[in-house]
C-alpha positions as CSV (number, residue, x, y, z in Angstrom):
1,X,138.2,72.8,93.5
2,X,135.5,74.9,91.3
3,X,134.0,77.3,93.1
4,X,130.4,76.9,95.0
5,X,128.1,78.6,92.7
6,X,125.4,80.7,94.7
7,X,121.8,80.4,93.6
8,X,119.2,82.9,94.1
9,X,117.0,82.9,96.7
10,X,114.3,84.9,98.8
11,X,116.1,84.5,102.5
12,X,116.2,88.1,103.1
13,X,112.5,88.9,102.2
14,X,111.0,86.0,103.7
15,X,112.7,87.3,107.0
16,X,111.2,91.0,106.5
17,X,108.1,89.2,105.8
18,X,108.2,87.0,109.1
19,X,109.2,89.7,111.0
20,X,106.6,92.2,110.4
21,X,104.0,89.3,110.7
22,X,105.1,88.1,114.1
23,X,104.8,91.5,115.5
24,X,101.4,91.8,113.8
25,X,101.0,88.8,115.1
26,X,102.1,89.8,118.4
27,X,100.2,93.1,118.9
28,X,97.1,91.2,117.9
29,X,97.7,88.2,120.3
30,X,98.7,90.6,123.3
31,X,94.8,92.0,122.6
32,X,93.0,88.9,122.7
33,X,90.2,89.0,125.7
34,X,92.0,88.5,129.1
35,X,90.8,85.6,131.1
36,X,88.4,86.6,134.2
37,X,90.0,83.9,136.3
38,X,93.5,82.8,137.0
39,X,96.3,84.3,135.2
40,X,94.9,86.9,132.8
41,X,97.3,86.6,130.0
42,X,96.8,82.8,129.8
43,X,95.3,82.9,126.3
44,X,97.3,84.9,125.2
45,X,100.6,83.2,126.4
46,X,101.1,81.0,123.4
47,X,100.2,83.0,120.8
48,X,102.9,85.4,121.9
49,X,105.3,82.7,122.2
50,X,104.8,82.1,118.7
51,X,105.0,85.6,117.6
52,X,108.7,85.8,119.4
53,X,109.4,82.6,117.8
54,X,108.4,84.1,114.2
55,X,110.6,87.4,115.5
56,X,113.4,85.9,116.3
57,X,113.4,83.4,113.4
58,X,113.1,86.1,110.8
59,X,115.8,87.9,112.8
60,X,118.4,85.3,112.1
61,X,116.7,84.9,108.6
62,X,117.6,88.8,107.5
63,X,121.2,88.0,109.4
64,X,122.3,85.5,107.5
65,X,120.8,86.1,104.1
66,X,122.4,88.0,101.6
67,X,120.3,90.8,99.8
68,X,121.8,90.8,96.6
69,X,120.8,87.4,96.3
70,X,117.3,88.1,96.9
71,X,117.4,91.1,94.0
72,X,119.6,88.8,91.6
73,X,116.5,86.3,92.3
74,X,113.9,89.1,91.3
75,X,116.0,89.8,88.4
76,X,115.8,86.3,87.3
77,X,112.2,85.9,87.4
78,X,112.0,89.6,86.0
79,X,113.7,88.3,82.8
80,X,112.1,84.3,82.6
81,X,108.3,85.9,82.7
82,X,105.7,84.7,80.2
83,X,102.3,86.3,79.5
84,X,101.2,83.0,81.2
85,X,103.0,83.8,84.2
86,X,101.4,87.3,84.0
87,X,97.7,86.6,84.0
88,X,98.8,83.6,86.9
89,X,100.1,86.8,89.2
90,X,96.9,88.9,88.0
91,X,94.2,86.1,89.3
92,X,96.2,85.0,92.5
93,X,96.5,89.0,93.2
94,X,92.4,88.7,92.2
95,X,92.1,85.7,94.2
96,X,93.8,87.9,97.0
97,X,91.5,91.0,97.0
98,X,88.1,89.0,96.8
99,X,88.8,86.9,99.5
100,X,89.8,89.9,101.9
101,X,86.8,91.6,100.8
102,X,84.7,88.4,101.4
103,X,86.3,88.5,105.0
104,X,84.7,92.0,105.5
105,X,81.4,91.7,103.8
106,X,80.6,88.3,105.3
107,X,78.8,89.1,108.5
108,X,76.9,92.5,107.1
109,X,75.7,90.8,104.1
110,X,75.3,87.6,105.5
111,X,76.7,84.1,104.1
112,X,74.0,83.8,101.2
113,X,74.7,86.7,99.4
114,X,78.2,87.6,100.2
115,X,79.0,83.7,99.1
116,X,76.9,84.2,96.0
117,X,79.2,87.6,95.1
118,X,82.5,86.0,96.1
119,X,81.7,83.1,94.0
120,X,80.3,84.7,91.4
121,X,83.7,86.8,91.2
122,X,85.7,83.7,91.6
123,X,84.0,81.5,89.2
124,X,84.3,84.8,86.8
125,X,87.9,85.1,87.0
126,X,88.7,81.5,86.9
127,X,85.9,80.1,83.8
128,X,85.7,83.2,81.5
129,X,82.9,85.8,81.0
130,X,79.8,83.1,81.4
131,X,78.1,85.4,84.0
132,X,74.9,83.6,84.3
133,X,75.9,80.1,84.7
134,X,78.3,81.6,87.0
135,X,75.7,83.2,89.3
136,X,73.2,80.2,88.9
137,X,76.5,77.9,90.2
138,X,77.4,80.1,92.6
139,X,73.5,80.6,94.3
140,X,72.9,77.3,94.0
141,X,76.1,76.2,95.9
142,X,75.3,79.4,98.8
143,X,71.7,78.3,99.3
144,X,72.1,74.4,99.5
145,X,75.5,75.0,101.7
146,X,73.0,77.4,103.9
147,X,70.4,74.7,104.0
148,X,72.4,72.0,105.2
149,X,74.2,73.4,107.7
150,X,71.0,75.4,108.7
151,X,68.8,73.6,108.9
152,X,69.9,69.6,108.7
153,X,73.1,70.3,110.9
154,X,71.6,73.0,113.5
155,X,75.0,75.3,112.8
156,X,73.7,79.0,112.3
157,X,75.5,81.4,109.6
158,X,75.4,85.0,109.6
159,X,72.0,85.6,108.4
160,X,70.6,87.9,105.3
161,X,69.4,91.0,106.7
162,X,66.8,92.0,105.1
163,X,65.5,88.6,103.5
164,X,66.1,86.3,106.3
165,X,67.6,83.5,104.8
């Protein structure tokens, strides 16, 4: 009988992973608003059930992985990259940042312009150095999206502060 051959995988991480998320996840949840009537953890009762469930799952995740499987994994991805592969990593890690920041800007800035700059960024990264069709694309897209749901649909986005719009 030939001997199972053990392939690399990312067990051990993805249960590190799940297990600092759930209690992220957790703390967060166990701070939502508390409910003025009835039980006053009732919206927060199934979010925390999901945390534990993410806990306990990346518990038994961690237990029965094997961490030299995760590194030998690394390893092998280490020695197969391509420049490709590179530059794919750099604009996902891109992708990452500008999004987060777009998270934080949004409601000081308001959904024109802080939709124009994360656009701007994302259309920069992902079609080359063409800056000005970039920013013509990406106010275009911000002011029409504004308009419609403005103004056709009645749904009100964060608004410009000092242009109104």
């Amino acid at each position: 009988m030939e001997k199972a051959k053990k392939t690399a995988n990312f067990d051990f991480l993805t249960g590190i992973i799940s297990i600092i998320l759930g209690i992220v996840y957790g703390i967060l949840s166990y701070s939502l608003k508390r409910s003025p009537m009835g039980n006053p953890l009732a919206p927060s009762i199934f979010p925390l059930i999901l945390a534990a469930g993410m806990v306990i799952f990346g518990v038994i995740l961690v237990l029965k992985s094997n961490l030299e499987s995760t590194k030998a994994a690394f390893k092998k991805i280490k020695e197969a990259t391509t420049q490709n592969d590179i530059i794919s990593r750099k604009m996902i890690v891109s992708t990452v940042i500008i999004s987060i920041v777009y998270a934080l800007v949004f409601e000081h800035f308001g959904y024109v312009i802080s939709t124009v700059l994360f656009m701007t960024v994302m259309l920069t990264i992902t079609n080359g150095k063409k800056w000005l069709k970039n920013i013509i694309v990406a106010a275009v897209f911000s002011v029409t999206v504004y308009y419609i749901f403005f103004y056709l649909l009645g749904i009100s986005l964060p608004m410009t502060p000092f242009i109104n719009l």
